[in-house]
C-alpha positions as YAML, in Angstrom:
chain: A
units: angstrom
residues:
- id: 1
  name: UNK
  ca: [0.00, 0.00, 0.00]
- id: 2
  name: UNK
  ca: [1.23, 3.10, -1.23]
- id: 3
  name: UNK
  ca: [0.69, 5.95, 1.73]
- id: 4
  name: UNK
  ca: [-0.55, 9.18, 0.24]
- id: 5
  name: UNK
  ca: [0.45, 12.67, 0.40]
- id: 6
  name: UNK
  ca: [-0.82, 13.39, 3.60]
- id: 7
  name: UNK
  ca: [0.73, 11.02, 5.48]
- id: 8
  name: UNK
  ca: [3.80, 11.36, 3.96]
- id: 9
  name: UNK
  ca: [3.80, 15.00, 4.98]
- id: 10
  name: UNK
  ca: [2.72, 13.94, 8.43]
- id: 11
  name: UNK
  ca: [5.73, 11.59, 8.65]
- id: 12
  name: UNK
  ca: [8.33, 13.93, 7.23]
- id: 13
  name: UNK
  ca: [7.48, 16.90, 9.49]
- id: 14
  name: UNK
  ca: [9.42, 18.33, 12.26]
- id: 15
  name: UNK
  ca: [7.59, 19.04, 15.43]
- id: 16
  name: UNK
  ca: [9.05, 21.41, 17.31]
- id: 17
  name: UNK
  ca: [7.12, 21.15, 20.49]
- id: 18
  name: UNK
  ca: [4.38, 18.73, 21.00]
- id: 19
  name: UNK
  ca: [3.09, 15.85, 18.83]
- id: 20
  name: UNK
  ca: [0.09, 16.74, 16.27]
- id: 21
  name: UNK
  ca: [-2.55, 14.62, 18.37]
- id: 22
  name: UNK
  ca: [-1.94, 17.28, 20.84]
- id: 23
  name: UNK
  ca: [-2.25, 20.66, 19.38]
- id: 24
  name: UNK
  ca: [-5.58, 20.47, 19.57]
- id: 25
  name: UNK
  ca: [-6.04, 19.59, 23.14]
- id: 26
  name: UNK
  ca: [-3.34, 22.35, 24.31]
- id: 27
  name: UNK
  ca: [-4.69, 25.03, 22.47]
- id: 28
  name: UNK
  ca: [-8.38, 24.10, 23.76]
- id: 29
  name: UNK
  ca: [-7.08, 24.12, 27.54]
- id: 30
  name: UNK
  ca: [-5.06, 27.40, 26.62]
- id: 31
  name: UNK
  ca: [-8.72, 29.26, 25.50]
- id: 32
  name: UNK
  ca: [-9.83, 28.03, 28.54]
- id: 33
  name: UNK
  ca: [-7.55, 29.65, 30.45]
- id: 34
  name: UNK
  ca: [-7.68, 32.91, 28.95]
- id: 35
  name: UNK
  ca: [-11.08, 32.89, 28.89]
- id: 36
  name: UNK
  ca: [-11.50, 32.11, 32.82]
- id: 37
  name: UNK
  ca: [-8.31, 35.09, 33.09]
- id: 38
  name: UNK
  ca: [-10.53, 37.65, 31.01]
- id: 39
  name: UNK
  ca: [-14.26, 36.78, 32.33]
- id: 40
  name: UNK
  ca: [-14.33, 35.10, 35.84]
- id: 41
  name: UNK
  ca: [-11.64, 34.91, 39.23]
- id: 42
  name: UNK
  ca: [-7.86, 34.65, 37.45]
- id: 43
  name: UNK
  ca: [-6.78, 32.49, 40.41]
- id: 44
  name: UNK
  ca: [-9.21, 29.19, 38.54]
- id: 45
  name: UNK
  ca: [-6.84, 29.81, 35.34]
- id: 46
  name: UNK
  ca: [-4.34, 28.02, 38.18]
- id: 47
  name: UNK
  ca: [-6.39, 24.96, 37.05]
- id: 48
  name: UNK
  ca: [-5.82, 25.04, 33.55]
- id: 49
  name: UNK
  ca: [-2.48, 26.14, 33.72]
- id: 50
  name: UNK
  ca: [-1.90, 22.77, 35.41]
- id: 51
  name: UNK
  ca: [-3.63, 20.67, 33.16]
- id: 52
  name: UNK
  ca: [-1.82, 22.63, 29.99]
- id: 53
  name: UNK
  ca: [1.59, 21.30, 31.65]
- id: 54
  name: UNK
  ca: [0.48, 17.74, 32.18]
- id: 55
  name: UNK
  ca: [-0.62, 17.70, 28.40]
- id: 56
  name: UNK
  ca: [2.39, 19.42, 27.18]
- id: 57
  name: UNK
  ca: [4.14, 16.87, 28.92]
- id: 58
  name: UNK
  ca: [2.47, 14.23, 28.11]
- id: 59
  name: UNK
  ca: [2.42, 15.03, 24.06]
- id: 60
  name: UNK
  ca: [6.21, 16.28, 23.99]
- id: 61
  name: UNK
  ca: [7.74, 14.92, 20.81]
- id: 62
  name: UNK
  ca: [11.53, 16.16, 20.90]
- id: 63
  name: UNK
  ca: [14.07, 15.66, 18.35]
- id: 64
  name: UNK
  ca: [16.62, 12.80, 18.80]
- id: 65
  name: UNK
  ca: [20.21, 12.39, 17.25]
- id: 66
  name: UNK
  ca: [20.09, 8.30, 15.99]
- id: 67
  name: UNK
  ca: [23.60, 6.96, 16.81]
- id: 68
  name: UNK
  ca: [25.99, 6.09, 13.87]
- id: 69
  name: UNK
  ca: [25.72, 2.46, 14.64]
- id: 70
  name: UNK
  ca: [25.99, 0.07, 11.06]
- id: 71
  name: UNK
  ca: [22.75, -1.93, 10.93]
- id: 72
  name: UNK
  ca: [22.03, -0.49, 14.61]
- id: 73
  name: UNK
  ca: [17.82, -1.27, 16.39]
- id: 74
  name: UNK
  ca: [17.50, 1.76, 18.23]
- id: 75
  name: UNK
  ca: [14.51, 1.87, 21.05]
- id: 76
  name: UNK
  ca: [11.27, 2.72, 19.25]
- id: 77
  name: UNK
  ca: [9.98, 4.52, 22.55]
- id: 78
  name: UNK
  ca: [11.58, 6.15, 26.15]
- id: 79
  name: UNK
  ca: [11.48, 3.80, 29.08]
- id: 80
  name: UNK
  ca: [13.12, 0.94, 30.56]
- id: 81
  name: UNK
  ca: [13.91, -2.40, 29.52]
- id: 82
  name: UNK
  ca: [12.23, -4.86, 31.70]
- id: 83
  name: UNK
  ca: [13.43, -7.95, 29.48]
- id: 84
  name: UNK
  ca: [15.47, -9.79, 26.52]
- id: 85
  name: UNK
  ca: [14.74, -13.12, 26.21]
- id: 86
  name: UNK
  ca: [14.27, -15.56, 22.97]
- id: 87
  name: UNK
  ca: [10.67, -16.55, 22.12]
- id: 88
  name: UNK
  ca: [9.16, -18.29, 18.84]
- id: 89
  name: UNK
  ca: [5.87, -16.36, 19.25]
- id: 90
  name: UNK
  ca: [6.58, -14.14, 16.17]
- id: 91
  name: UNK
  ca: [7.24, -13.55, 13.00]
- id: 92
  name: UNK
  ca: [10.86, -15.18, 12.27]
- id: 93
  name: UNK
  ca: [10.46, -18.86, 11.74]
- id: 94
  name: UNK
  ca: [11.85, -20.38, 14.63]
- id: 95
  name: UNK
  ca: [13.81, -18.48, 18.02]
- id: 96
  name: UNK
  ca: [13.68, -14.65, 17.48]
- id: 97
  name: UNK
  ca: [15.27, -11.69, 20.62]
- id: 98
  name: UNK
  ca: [12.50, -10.02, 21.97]
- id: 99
  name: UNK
  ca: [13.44, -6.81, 23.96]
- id: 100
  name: UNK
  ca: [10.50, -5.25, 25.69]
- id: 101
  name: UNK
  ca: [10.36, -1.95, 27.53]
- id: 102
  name: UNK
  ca: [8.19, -0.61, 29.97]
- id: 103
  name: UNK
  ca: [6.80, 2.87, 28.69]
- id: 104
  name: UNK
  ca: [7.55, 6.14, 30.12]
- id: 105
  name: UNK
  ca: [3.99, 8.23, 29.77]
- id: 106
  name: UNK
  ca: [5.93, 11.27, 30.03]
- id: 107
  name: UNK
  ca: [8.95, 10.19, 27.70]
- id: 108
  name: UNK
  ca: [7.97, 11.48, 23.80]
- id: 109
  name: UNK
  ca: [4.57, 11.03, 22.43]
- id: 110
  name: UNK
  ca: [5.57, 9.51, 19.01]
- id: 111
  name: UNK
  ca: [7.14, 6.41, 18.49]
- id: 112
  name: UNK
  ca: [10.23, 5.43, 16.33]
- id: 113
  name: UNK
  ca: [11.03, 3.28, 13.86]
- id: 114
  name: UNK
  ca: [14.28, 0.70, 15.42]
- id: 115
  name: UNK
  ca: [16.01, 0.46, 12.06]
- id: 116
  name: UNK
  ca: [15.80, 1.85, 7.96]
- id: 117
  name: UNK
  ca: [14.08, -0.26, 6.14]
- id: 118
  name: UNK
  ca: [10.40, -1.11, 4.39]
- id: 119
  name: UNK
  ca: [7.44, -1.11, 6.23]
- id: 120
  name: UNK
  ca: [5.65, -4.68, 5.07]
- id: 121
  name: UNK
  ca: [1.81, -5.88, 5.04]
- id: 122
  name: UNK
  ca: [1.99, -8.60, 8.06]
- id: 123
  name: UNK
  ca: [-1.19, -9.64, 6.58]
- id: 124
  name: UNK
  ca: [-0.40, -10.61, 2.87]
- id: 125
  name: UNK
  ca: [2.94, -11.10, 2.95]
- id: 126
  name: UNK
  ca: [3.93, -12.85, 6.16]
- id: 127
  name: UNK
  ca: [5.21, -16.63, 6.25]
- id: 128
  name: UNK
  ca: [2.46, -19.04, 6.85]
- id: 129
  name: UNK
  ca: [1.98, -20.93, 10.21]
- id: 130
  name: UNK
  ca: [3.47, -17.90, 11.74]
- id: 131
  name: UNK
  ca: [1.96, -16.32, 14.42]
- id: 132
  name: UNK
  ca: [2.40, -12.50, 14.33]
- id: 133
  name: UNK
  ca: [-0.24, -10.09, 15.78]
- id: 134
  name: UNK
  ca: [-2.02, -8.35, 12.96]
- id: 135
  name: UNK
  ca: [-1.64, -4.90, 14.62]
- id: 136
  name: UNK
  ca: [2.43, -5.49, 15.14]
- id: 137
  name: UNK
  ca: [4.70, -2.88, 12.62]
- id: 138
  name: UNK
  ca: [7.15, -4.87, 10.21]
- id: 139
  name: UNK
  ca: [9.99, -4.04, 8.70]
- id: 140
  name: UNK
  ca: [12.35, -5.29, 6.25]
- id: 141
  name: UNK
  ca: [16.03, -3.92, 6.18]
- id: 142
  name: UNK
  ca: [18.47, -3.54, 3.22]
- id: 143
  name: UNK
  ca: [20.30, -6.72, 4.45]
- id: 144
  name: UNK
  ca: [16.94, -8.57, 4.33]
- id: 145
  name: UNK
  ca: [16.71, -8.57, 8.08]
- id: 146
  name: UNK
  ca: [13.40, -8.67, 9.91]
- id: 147
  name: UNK
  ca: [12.58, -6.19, 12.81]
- id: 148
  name: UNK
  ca: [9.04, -6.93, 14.09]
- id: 149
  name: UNK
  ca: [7.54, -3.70, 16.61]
- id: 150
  name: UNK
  ca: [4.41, -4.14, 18.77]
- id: 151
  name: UNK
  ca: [3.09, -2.15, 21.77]
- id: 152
  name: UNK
  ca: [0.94, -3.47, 24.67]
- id: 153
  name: UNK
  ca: [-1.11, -2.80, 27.52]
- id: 154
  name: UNK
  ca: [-3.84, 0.27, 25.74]
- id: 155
  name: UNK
  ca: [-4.53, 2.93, 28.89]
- id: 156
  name: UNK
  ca: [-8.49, 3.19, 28.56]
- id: 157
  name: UNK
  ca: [-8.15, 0.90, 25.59]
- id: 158
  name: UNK
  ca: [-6.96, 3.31, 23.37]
- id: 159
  name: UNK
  ca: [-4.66, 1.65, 20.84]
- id: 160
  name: UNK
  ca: [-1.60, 3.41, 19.14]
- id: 161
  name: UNK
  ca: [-1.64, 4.28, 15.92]
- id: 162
  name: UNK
  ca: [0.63, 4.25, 12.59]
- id: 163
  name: UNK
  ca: [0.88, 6.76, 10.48]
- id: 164
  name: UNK
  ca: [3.25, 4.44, 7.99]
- id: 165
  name: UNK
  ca: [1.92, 2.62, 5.24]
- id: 166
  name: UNK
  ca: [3.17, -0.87, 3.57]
- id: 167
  name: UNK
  ca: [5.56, -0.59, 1.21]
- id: 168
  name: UNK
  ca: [6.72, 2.90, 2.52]
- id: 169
  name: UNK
  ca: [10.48, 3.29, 3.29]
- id: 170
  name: UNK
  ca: [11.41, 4.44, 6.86]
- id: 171
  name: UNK
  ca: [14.29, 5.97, 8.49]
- id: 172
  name: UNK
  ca: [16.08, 4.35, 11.24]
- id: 173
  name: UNK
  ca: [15.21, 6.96, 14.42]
- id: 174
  name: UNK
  ca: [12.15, 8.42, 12.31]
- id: 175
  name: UNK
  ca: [8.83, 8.89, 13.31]
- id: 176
  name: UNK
  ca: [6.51, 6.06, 12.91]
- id: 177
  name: UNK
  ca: [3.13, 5.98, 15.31]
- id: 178
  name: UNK
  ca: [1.67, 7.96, 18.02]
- id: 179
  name: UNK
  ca: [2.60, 5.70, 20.96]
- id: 180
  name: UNK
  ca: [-1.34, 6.98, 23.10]
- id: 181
  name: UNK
  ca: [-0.41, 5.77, 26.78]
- id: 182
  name: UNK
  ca: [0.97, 2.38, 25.67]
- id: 183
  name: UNK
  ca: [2.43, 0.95, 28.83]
- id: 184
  name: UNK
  ca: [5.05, -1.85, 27.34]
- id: 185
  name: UNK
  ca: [7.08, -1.90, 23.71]
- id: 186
  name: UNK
  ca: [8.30, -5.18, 22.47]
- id: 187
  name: UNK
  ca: [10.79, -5.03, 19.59]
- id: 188
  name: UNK
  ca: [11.28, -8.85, 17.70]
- id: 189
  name: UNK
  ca: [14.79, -9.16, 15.67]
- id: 190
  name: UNK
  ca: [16.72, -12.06, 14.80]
- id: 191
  name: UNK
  ca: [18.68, -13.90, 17.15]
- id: 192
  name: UNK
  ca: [21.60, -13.71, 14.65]
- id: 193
  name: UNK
  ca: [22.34, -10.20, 15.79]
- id: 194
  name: UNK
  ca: [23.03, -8.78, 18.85]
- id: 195
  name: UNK
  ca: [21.40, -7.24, 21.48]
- id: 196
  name: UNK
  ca: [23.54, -4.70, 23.73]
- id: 197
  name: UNK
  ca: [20.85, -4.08, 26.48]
- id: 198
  name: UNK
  ca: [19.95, -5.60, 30.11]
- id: 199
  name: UNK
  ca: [16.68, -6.05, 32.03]
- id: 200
  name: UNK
  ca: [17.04, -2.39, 34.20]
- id: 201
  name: UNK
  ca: [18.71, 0.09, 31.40]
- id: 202
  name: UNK
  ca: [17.16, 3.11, 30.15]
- id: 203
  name: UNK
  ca: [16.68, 4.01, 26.53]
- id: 204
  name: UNK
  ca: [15.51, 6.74, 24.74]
- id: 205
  name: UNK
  ca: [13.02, 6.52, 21.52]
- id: 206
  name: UNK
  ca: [15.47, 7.16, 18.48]
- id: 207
  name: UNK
  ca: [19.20, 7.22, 20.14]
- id: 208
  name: UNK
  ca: [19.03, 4.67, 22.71]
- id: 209
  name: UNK
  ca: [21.20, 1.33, 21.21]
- id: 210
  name: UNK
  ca: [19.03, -1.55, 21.61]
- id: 211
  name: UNK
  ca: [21.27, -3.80, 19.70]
- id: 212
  name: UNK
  ca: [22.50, -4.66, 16.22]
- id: 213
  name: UNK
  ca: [21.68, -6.65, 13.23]
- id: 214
  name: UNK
  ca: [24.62, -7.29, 11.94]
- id: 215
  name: UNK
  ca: [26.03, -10.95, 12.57]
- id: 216
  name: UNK
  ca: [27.40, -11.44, 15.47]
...
């Protein structure tokens, strides 16, 4: 699937501040406060002020420098890695890494893509008698490599949501989904790379060094 212009625009644009999911809701609470400044007691603005740092906060989409690793996975979201273990629950025929993170809802807002590659349709063009969640993001590196990203645990069962299409090419570090209160990441490679993370480290979405595909 061929994204169109839109969402190309969407996924080449810088954002200087806050994610676009959240201009809305920060200029709403900023009318608000004005509003309550101009035509009632100024002291209540106190309560919109508050809530127009939580949402800045929470919607905060900061630019990243992606380390000049060769064939480097860098951490699709900020948090903390809470394991690395091998599984056969996804995509890769047979034992694949999976490195999952816990979250941070106050880390950035948008989610990025672990390595450069194509963005696949899980759907039509994975293996069969795989199992692979439907809803995970695939993609396919240069080398032919296979980096599988899924999120879990939806606050109020809000989902996240991609703004890449199949078929699109993606930047290693570059914006790929609008991560809405997702409490854990998992990120699937193969197991004939390496991973240079521990249960406990911290990583940042774009620069922090998950690991590597090349061979090890």
């Amino acid at each position: 699937m061929v994204p169109n212009r839109a969402v190309l625009s969407m996924y080449r644009r810088r954002n200087p501040f806050v994610a676009h999911e959240g201009v809305a809701p920060l200029a709403l609470v900023a009318a608000l406060g004005t509003v309550i400044i101009l035509y009632a007691n100024p002291w209540l603005a106190l309560i919109p002020a508050i809530l127009f740092v939580y949402l800045f906060l929470l919607f905060r989409d900061p630019r990243r420098p992606v380390p000049a690793v060769a064939l480097g996975v860098v951490s699709p979201a900020d948090g903390k890695v809470v394991a690395v273990e091998k599984t056969e629950a996804c995509f890769l025929p047979g034992e694949t890494y999976r490195i999952r993170i816990r979250i941070n809802s106050f880390g950035t807002y948008t989610a990025r893509s672990p390595v450069e590659g194509t963005v696949m349709d899980l759907r039509a063009d994975a293996p069969e008698n795989v199992d692979c969640p439907s809803n995970a993001l695939w993609i396919k590196t240069d080398e032919g490599d296979d980096i599988v990203l899924q999120f879990h645990g939806y606050r109020f069962g809000i989902a996240p949501r991609s703004f890449v299409g199949f078929g699109q090419r993606i930047g290693q570090g570059h914006r790929c989904a609008y991560l809405r209160l997702a409490k854990f990441a998992d990120v699937f490679m193969p197991v004939t790379g390496k991973v240079t993370v521990a249960p406990g480290d911290a990583v940042l979405a774009g620069s922090g060094l998950l690991g590597s595909v090349q061979r090890q």
